[in-house]
ZANU-960337 format. One record per residue (C-alpha): residue in one letter; x, y, z. Coordinates in nm, 2 decimals, always signed. Example, Ala and Ser with C-alpha at 12.3 -4.5 7.8 and 13.67 -1.06 7.14 Angstrom:
# ZANU-960337
R;A;+1.23;-0.45;+0.78
R;S;+1.37;-0.11;+0.71
//
This chain:
# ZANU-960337
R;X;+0.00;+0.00;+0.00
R;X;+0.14;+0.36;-0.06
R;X;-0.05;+0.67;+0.01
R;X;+0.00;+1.07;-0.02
R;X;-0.21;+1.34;+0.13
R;X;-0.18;+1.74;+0.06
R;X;-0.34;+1.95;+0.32
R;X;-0.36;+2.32;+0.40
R;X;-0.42;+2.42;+0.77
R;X;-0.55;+2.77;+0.82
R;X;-0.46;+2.90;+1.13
R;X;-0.76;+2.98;+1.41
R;X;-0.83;+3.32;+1.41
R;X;-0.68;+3.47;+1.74
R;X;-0.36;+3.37;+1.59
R;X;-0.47;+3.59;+1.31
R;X;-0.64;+3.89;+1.54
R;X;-0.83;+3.97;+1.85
R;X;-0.67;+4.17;+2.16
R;X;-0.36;+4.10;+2.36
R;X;-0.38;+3.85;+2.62
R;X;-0.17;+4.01;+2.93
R;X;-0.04;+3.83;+3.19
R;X;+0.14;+4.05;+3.43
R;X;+0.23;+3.82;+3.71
R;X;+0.47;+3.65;+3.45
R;X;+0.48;+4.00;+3.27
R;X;+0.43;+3.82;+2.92
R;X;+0.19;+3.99;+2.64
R;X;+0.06;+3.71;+2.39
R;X;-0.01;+3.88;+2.07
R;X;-0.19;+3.75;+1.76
R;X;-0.03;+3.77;+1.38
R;X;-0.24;+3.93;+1.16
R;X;+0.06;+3.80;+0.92
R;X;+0.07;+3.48;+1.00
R;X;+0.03;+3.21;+0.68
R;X;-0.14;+2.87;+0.63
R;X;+0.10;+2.60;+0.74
R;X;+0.13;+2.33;+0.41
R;X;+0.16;+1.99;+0.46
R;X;+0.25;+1.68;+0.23
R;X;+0.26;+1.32;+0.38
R;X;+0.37;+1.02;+0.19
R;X;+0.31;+0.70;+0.28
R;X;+0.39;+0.32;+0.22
R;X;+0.35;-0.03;+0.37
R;X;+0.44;-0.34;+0.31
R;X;+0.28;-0.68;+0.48
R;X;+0.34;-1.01;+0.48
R;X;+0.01;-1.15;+0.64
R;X;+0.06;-1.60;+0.74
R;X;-0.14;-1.85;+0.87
R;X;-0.26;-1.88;+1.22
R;X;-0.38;-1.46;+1.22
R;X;-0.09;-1.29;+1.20
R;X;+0.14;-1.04;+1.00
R;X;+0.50;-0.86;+0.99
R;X;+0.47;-0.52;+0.85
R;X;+0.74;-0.30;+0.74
R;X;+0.60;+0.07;+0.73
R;X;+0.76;+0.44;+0.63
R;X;+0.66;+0.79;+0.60
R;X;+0.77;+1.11;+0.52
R;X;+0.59;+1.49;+0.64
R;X;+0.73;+1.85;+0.54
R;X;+0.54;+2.08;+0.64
R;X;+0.63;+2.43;+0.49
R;X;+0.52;+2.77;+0.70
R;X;+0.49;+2.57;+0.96
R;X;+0.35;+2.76;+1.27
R;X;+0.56;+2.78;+1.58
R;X;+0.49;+2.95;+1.89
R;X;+0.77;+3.25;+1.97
R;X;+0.88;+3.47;+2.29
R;X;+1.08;+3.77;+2.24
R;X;+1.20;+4.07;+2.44
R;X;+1.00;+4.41;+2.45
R;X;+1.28;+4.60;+2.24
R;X;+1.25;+4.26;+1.95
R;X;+0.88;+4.31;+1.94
R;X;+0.91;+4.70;+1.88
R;X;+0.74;+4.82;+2.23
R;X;+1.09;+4.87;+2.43
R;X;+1.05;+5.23;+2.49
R;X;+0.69;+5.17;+2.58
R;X;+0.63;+5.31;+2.96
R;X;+0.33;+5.00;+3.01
R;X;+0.51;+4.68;+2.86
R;X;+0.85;+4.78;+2.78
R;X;+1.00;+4.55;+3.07
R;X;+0.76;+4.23;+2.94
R;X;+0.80;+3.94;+2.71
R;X;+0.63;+3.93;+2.41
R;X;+0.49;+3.59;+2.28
R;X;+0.35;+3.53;+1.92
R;X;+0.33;+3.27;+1.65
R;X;+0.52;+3.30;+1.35
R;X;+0.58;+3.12;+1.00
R;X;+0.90;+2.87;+1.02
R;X;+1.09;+2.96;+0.71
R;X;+1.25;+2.64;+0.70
R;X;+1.08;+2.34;+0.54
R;X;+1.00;+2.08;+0.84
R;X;+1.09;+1.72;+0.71
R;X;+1.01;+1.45;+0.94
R;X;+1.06;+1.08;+0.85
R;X;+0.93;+0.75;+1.01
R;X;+1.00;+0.38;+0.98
R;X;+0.84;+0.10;+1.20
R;X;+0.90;-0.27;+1.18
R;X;+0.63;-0.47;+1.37
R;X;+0.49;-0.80;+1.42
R;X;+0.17;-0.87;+1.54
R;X;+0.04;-1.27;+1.61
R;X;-0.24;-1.46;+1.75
R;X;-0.10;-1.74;+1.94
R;X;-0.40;-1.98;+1.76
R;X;-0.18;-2.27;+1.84
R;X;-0.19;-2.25;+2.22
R;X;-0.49;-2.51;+2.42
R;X;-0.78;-2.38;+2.41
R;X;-0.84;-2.12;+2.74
R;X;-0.53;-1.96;+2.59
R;X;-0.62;-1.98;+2.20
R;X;-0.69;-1.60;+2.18
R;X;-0.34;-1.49;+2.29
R;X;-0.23;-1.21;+2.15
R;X;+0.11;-1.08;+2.06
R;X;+0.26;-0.73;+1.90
R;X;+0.62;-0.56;+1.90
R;X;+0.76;-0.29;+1.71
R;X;+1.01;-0.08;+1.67
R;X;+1.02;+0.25;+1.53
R;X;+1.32;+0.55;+1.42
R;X;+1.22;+0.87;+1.38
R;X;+1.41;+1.14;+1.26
R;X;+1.32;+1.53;+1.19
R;X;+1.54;+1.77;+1.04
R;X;+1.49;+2.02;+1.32
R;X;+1.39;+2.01;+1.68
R;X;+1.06;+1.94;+1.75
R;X;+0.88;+1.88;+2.03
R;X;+0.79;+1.49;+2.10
R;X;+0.99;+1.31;+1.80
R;X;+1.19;+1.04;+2.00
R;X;+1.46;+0.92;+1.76
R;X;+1.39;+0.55;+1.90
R;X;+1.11;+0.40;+2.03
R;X;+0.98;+0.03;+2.11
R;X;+0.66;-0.09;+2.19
R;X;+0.57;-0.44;+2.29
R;X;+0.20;-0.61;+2.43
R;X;+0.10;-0.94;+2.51
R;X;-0.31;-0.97;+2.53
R;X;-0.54;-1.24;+2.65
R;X;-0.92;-1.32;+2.56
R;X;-1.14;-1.54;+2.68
R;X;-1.52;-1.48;+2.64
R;X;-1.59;-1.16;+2.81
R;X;-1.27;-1.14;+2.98
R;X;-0.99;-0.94;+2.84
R;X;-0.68;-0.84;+2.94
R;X;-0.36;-0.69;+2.82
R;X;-0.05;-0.56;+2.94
R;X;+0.21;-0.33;+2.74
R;X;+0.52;-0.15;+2.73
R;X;+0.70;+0.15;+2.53
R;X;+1.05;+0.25;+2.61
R;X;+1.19;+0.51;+2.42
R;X;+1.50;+0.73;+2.35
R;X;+1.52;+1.04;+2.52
R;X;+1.30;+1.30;+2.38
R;X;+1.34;+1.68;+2.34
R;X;+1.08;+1.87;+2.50
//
C-alpha cells in the first residue's frame, strides 16, 4: 500500500487577530499575527505486509511529512517586538506565532509484528502478541519526535474477559 495526502491548515483566528492577552504576574503579552500564513503539509506513505497463517502479520512501514510555513509558537524581548521604549510593557515578554521559514521534514520507519497465538490449548487460543520498533528522525527540533522508540503487548481473551499488558520505552526525547 502507498499513500500521499496534501493539506492546507488555516490557522484559528486569534492567531490571526483579536486583543492581547496580558499576563502580568509573569509579565508576558501574547499577541496575535495578523501575518501569519497557512501551514502546508504533504505526507507520503507506504507499507508493506506479509500477512501468514494462524492470524498474523509482519509489516514494514515508512513515511515522510514536510510541512512548509509551519506555525511555531515565539517569545521575544520588549525591544524585539518593537514596544521597548513603551512606559506599560517595555519591561515584558512578548509571545507570538510565527511562520517557520525552514521546510520541516520529518521521517518515520516502523517494523512490527503482530500474532495470535492460535496454536496455544484452548483457554489460551486468543493470545495475542505485537512488537515494534520505530526511528524517527526530523530535520529540526521538534517537540515529541523520539529518535527510538519500542513498543511491545502481550493480550489475553477469553469470552468476556480481556486483558492486556504493554510496554514503550523510548529514547530520550526533546521537550
Amino acid at each position: 500500500q502507498a499513500g500521499y495526502s496534501h493539506a492546507i491548515s488555516r490557522p484559528p483566528i486569534n492567531a490571526l487577530a483579536g486583543v492581547w492577552s496580558i499576563n502580568d504576574i509573569a509579565r508576558v503579552v501574547t499577541a496575535p499575527n495578523p501575518n501569519l500564513k497557512p501551514e502546508v503539509s504533504d505526507n507520503y506513505v507506504a507499507r508493506l505486509a506479509y500477512y501468514f497463517e494462524g492470524v498474523g502479520a509482519f509489516t514494514f512501514l515508512v513515511q515522510q511529512l514536510e510541512i512548509s510555513d509551519q506555525r511555531v509558537t515565539r517569545r521575544s524581548s520588549a525591544e524585539d517586538f518593537g514596544y521597548g521604549d513603551d512606559p506599560d510593557y517595555g519591561t515584558y515578554e512578548f509571545e507570538t506565532q510565527l511562520n517557520n521559514n525552514t521546510l520541516y521534514r520529518y521521517r518515520s520507519a516502523e517494523l512490527s509484528y503482530n500474532r495470535q497465538l492460535s496454536f496455544l490449548p484452548s483457554y489460551f487460543r486468543n493470545t495475542n502478541i505485537n512488537v515494534s520498533y520505530t526511528r524517527n528522525y526530523a530535520n529540526q527540533y521538534f517537540p515529541g519526535v523520539a529518535p527510538h522508540k519500542i513498543s511491545a503487548s502481550l493480550g489475553w481473551s477469553y469470552q468476556r474477559v480481556s486483558l492486556r499488558l504493554g510496554g514503550v520505552w523510548q529514547d530520550d526525547t526533546p521537550y
